[in-house]
N, C-alpha and C positions, 0 to 999 in steps of 0.2 A: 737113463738114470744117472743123473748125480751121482761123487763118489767121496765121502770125507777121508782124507790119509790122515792119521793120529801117528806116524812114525818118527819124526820131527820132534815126537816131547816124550820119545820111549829112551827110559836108561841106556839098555846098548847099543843107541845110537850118540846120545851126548851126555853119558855116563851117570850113576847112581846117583853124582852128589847136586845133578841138574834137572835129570830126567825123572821119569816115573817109571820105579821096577813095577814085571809081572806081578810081586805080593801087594801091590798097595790096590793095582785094579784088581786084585782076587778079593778083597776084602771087603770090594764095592759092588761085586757081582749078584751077590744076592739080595741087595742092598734094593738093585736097579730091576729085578724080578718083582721083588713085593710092591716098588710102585709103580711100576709098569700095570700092575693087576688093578691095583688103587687107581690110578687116573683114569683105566675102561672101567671097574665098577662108580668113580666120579660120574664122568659121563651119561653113564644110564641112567642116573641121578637127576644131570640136569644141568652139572657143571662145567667149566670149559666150554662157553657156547661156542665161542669162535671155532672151535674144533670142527663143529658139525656147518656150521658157515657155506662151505664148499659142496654138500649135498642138499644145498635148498632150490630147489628146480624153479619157485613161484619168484624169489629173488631173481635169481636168472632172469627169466623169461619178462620182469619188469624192467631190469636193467636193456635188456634187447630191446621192444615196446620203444624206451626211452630215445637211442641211440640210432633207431631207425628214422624216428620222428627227426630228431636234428637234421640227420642228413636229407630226408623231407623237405627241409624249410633251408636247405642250403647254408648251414651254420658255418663259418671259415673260423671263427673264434672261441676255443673256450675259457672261461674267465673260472681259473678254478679257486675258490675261496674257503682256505683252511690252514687249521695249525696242527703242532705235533702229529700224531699220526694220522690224519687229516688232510696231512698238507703231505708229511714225507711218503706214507706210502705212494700216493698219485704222483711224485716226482721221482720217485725208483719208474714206474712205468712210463712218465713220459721219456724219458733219459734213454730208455731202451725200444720204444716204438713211435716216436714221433720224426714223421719223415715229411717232405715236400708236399708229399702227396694227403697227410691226413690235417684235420685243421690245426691250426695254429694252437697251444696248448700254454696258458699263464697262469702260472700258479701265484697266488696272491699269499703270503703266508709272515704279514709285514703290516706294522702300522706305522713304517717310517712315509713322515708326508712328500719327500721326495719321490722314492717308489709310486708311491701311491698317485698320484701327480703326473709321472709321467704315462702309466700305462693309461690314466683316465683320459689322457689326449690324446694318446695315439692310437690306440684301439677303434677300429671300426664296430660302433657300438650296431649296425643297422644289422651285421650277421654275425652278431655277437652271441653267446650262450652262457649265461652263471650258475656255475652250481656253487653253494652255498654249504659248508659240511660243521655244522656243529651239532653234536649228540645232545647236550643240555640244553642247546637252542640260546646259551646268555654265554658264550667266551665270547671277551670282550675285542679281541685281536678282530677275531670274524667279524662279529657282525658291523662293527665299526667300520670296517672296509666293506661291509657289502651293503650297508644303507647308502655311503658314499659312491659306492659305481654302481647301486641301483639307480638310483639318481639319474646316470648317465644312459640309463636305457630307457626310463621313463621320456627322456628328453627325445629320440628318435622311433620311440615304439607307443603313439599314441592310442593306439587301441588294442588293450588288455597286455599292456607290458609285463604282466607278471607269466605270460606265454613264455620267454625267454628265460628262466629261472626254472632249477629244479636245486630245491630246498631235500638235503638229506640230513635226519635227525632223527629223535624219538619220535616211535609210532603216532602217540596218542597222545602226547603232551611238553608242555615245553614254549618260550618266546618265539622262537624260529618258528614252530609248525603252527602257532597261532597265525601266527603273521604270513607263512606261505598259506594257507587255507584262506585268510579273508581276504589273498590278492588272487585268490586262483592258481597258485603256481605247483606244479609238480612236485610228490611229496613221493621221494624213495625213504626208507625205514633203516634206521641203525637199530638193529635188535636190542632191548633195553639191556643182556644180559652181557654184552659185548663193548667193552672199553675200545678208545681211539686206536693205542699202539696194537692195537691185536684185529682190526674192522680192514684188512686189505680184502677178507675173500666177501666180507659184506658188499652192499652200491656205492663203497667209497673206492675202495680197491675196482672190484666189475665195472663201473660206468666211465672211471679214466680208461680203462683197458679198452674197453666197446669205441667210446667216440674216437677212441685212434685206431679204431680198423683191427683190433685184437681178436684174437678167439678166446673167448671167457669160458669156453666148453673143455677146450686144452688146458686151460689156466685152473681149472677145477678138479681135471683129469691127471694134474701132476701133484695136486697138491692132496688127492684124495689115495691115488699109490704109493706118496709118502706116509700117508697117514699107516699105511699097512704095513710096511717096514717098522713105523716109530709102533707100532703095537706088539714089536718082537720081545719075548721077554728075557731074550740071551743077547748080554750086553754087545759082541763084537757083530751081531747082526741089527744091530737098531742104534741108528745113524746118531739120532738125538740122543740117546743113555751115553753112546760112547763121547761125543760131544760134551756133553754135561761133566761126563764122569775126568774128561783130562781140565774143564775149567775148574772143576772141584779138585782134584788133587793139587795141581800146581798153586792154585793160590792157597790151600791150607797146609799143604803135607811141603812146597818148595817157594813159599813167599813169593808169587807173582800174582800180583792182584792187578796188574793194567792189562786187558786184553786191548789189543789194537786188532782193529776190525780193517783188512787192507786188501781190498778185490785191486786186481791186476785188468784195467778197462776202465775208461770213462765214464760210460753206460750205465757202471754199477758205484759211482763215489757216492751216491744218494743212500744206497743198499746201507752203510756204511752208518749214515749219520741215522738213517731209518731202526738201524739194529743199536747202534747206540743209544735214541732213546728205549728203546726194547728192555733193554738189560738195565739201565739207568733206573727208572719210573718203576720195573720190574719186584727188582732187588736190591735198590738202593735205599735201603730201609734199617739198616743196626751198623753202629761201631764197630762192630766186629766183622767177620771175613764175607765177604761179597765181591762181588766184579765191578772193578772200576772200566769201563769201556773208552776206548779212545779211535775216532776215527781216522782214516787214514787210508790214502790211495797212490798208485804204484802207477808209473817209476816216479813224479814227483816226488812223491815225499822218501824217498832214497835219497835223494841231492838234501832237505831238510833235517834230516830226523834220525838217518842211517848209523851215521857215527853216534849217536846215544845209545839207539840199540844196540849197536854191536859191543860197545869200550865202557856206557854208564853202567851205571847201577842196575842190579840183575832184580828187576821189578816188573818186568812187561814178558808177555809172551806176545805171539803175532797168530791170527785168522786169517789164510790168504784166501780171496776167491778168484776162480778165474774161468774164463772163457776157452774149450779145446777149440773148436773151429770158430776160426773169424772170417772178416771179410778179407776177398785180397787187395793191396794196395802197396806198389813196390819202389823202394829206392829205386832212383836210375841206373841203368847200368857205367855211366861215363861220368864219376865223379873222379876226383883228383886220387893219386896215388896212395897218399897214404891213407884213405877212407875204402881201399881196396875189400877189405875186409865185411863190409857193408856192403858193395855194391849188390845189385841186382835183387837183394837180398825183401823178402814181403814182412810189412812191419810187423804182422802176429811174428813171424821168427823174430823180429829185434824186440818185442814185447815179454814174448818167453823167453827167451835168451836174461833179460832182465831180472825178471822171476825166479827162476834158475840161479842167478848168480845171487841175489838175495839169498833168498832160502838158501840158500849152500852156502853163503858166509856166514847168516846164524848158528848152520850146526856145526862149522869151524870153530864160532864162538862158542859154543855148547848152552844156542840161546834158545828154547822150544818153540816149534809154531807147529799150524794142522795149516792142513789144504785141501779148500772147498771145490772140487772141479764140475762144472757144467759141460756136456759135449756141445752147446749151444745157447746162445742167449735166447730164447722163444717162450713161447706161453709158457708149455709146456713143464719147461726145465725151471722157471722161473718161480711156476705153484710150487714145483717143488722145494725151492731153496724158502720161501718166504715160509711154508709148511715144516719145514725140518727147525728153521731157528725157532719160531715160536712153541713147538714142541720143546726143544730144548729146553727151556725157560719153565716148564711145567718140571722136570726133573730136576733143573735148579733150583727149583723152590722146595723140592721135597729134600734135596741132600742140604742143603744149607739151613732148612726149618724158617722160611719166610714162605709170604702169602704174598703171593706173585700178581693179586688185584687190587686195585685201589692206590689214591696217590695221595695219602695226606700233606705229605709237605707242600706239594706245587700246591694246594687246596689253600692254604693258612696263604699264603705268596695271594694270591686272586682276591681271598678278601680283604688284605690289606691293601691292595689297590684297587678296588672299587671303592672301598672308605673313603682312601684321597681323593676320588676325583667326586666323590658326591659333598665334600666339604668344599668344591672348590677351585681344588688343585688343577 
């Protein structure tokens, strides 16, 4: 089980006039009972579909179907084609399970023609696989790039090319599911009721997990024991209210509206930009108080960024995540004298040691941050973490009074650019 520490942005830790005293969370506690009740009676409703996402067995079991077939036909390449949540959830998961051993994993999520250019040369298109992720079937990023390196398979897969392709979108309508249906190509289903940034436990999420040798049973099995926590209706036992409830105080009750999203591990820099747009597209919705998210991964961006944190303006609070058990891999033991201190030493110790030293300078400075700890990067802990923040986000929306679906403004941005390019441009 996953563990959030909220101690980091408690008053008697960096004092009243930084932190949050016990009256400000007493005054949110029943606050987080009443919607706690609301979002399960939502749901029985109909609401939140993503919620229920992780208990659909028939998803599952198409998503496996799929992933067996590939390896079937000897697939070494998959050609993943997607944006926004589309593209970032499957690269949080490549990031964390793509090894030697499972195929080769490219995520397409780019209509720069250089990109695009080179992977269409270099890619062995003969055991190639595309999958294809647009929900509406018409974002113009995707399908642009995947008529383009469809292209490329037509070229070495002369009989029923559209074999190589699994088209994931709307069930039953849409440009994309037309066009996979009259090429023949494999049709997984974005539930209609389920937006991009929230579709990881849909076939967008499960079928990058599956082709890299995942277990999607674990992956559903963490994210479904969070659910049972996040349905606690006493705030210090329900990971996502308490969550919610220290990004809501701090940015209205102590004027920190930057949360910096900062997991401690390579693995998880994606995690990062994937929760960024979460919270962005979310609740970036009025003038007034919301989470501005800002990504950010550790230790780089310590050598970057650290001295603002610590000495600028008292604007940002920090989200750390981090990995307890890593792999091992160790300094030598025979470097020069004065690196004595490092020797022999395995880099998870010089990674927490890092960690440690951060966080413990912010609350020198009396700067808040929470820490997100996994005992392991694995399926398991992983449903977990993706299931806790998008919960979170449902409790955001109830304390701050926004509606945590739909994206009008990216929407006005698309049609303004399909206009230019059909005048023309």
């Amino acid at each position: 089980m996953l563990t959030v520490d909220i101690k980091g942005t408690l008053a008697k830790v960096i004092t009243p006039s930084y932190g949050i005293p016990d009256t400000e969370f007493s005054t949110i506690r029943s606050l987080i009972r009443r919607y706690t009740e609301d979002w399960l009676t939502e749901r029985e409703k109909g609401e939140h579909g993503w919620s229920m996402n992780p208990y659909d067995k028939d998803a599952i079991k198409q998503v496996q179907d799929v992933a067996k077939r590939a390896k079937a036909d000897g697939i070494k390449t998959v050609v993943w084609i997607g944006i926004g949540g589309s593209g970032l959830g499957p690269k949080v998961i490549q990031e964390v399970f793509e090894t030697p051993s499972t195929p080769e994993f490219v995520i397409i999520d780019t209509i720069d023609p250089h990109t695009l250019a080179l992977h269409a040369a270099h890619i062995d298109w003969k055991t190639a696989l595309i999958v294809v992720v647009s929900k509406s079937g018409g974002t113009l990023e995707t399908m642009s790039a995947f008529f383009a390196l469809f292209e490329k398979v037509r070229e070495v897969v002369k009989i029923h090319p559209g074999s190589r392709v699994v088209a994931i979108t709307d069930p039953k309508d849409g440009l994309l599911h037309s066009f996979a249906m009259d090429h023949k190509m494999t049709i997984l289903p974005i539930p209609p009721n389920v937006g991009g940034r929230y579709s990881i436990f849909t076939p967008v999420g499960l079928l990058s997990l599956a082709l890299l040798n995942g277990d999607i049973n674990a992956f559903c099995r963490g994210a479904k024991e969070m659910d049972t926590h996040c349905q606690e209706t006493t705030l210090t036992k329900n990971p996502a209210a308490s969550l919610a409830a220290v990004q809501f105080l701090l940015d209205t009750r102590r004027n920190y509206p930057i949360r910096v999203i900062m997991p401690y591990g390579d693995r998880l820099q994606s995690l990062a930009r994937w929760e960024q747009q979460l919270l962005a597209e979310s609740l970036g919705k009025t003038e007034g108080n919301n989470p501005i998210p800002q990504a950010a991964i550790g230790t780089q961006d310590q050598h970057s960024l650290l001295q603002q944190w610590m000495a600028g303006p008292r604007k940002s609070w920090h989200l750390f995540v981090r990995e307890i058990d890593k792999q091992r891999y160790e300094v030598p033991k025979n470097v020069p004298g004065p690196f004595g201190y490092i020797a022999g030493k395995n880099f998870g110790q010089l990674l927490d040691a890092c960690y440690e030293g951060t966080s413990q300078a912010l609350t020198s400075a009396k700067r808040p941050h929470v820490t997100i700890s996994l005992q392991r990067l694995d399926e398991y802990h992983l449903g977990q973490l993706f299931f806790l923040l998008m919960s979170e986000v449902v409790y955001l929306g109830k304390l701050y009074r926004i509606d945590i679906y739909g994206q009008p403004a990216v929407e006005i941005g698309k049609q303004i650019t399909k206009g230019l390019l059909s005048k023309g441009h």
